[in-house]
N, C-alpha and C positions, 0 to 999 in steps of 0.2 A: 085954786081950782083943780078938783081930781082930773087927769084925764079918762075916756072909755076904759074897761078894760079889754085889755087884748092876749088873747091866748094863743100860742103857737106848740104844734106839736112837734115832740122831742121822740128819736129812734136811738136807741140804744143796740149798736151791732152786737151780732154774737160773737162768741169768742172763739176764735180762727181755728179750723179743725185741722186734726194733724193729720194730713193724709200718706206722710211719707216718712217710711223710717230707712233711714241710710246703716247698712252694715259694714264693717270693714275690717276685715281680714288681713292683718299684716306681719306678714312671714320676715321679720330681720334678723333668722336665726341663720348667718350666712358665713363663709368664712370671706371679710372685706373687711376684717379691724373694726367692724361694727357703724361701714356706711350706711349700708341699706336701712338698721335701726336708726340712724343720726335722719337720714330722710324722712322716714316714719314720726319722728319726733317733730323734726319741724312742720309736718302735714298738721298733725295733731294740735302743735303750738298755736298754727294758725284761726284752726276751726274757733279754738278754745277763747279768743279774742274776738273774731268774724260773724260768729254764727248767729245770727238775728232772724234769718227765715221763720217763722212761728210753723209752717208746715212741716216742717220735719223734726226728727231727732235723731241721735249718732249713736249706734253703738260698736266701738270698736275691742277688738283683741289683736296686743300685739306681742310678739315675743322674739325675743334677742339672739346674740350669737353665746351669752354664758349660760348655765343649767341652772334653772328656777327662777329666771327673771320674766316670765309671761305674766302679763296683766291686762284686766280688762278697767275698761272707761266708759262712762257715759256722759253724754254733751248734752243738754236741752236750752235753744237760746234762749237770748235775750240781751238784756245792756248792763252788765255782761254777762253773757255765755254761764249757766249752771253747769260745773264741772266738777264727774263723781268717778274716782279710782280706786279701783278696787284692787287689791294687792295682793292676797293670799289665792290664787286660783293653781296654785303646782307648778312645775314644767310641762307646759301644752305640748305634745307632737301634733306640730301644724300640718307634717307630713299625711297623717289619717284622715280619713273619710269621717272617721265620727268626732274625732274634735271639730271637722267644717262644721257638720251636722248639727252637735251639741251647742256649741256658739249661733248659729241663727236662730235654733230653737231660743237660748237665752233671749237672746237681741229680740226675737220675734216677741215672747212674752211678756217684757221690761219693758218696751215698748210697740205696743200692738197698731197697726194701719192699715191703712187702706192697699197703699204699694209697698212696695220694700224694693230698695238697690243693693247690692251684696256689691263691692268690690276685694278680689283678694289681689293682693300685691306683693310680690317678689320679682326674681328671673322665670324668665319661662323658656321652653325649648317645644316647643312642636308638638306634637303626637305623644312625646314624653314625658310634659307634665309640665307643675310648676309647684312654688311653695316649697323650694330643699330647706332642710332642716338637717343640719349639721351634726344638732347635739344627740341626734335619732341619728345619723351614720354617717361620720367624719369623711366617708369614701364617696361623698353626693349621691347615695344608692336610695336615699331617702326622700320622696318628693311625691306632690297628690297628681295624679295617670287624669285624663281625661274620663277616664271611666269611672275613678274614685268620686270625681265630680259631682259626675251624674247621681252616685249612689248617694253623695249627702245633701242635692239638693232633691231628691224621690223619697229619704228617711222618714219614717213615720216620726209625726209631731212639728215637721217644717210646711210650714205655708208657704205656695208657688211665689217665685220670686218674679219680680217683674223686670228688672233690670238687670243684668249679668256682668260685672265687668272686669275683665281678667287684665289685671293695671301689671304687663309682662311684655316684653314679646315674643315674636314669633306662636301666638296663639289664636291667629284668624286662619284656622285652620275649618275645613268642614267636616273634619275627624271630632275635632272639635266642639264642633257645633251639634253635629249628632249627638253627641255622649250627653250634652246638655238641652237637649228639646225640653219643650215642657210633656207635663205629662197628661195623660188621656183627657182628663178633666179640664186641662186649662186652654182656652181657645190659643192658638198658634200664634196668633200679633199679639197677645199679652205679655210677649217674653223678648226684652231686645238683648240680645250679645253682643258686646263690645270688646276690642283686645286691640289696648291702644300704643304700647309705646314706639311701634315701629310707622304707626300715623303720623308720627311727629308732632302726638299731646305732650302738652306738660304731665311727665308721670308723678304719680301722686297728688295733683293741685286735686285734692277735695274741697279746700275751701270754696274754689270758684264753680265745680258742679255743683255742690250741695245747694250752695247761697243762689243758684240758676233754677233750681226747680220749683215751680208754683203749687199752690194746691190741686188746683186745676187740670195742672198734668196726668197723664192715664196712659 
């Protein structure tokens, strides 16, 4: 004997929107035997295994303390982590406004969002900068001004960033914070500044911000 039949309706979700691209800026062109890079590495290492959030993607540039060792990567999760490096990009001076500049543009266009988080990471000092670049001037003369900042997040062809976060210390400054307002167009709470290591964050754990942000988030 047939049973009735019975029909039940089936939802098929859509497929999760990327609302957030994480950038990351990281300066380990430093003179320290090549810590600050060995950091950066394991930042990286981690994402590259972690990253399962489906709202974001990664796109980082890192560069060392030797000449012509800059590279960029991209991360896209999953089980596991799509992991793409790119090897021939030159020796970056991380120290300029327009390699900042150039590199979010990249990041922005490779992978396009709704938000964007920019972290750059090295030493920082105050008022006077951050991101030394040694192999641009062995004399530490070399380093991106608060002002530079501003110019390469205002450069034409960068989209308003929404998260700021200067992974250094001594850079919760409101000299600082000026240099990087948003600009005329972008409403003022769309832009948070962050400058953490003298907070006493973990500096560098991207894995556990990135893997933290919902799509939701705004």
């Amino acid at each position: 004997e047939w049973s009735a039949p019975v029909t039940r309706d089936i939802y098929v979700a859509a497929p999760p929107q990327v609302t957030w691209t994480a950038l990351l800026y990281l300066s380990g062109d430093y003179s320290d035997r090549g810590s600050q890079l060995n950091a950066f590495t394991r930042a990286l290492a981690d994402l590259q295994t972690s990253l399962h959030n489906p709202a974001i993607r990664v796109a980082a540039q890192v560069d060392g303390p030797n000449n012509g060792d800059s590279y960029r990567m991209l991360i896209i999760p999953g089980n596991p982590p799509q992991v793409t490096r790119l090897q021939d990009i030159g020796e970056q001076k991380m120290d300029e406004a327009a390699t900042l500049s150039d590199f979010i543009h990249w990041g922005q266009t490779t992978f396009p969002a709704t938000h964007y988080y920019l972290a750059i990471a090295n030493h920082g000092q105050g008022i006077q900068g951050i991101g030394w670049d040694i192999t641009s001037a062995a004399d530490y003369s070399a380093y991106l001004t608060p002002a530079e900042l501003g110019q390469a997040l205002n450069a034409d062809g960068v989209a308003p960033i929404d998260v700021i976060h200067l992974d250094a210390c001594s850079m919760n400054l409101l000299e600082v914070a000026y240099e990087l307002r948003p600009r005329s167009t972008v409403p003022t709470q769309s832009r948070l500044l962050i400058a953490s290591q003298y907070l006493g964050w973990n500096y560098f754990a991207y894995e556990s911000y990135i893997n933290a942000i919902e799509s939701q988030d705004s």
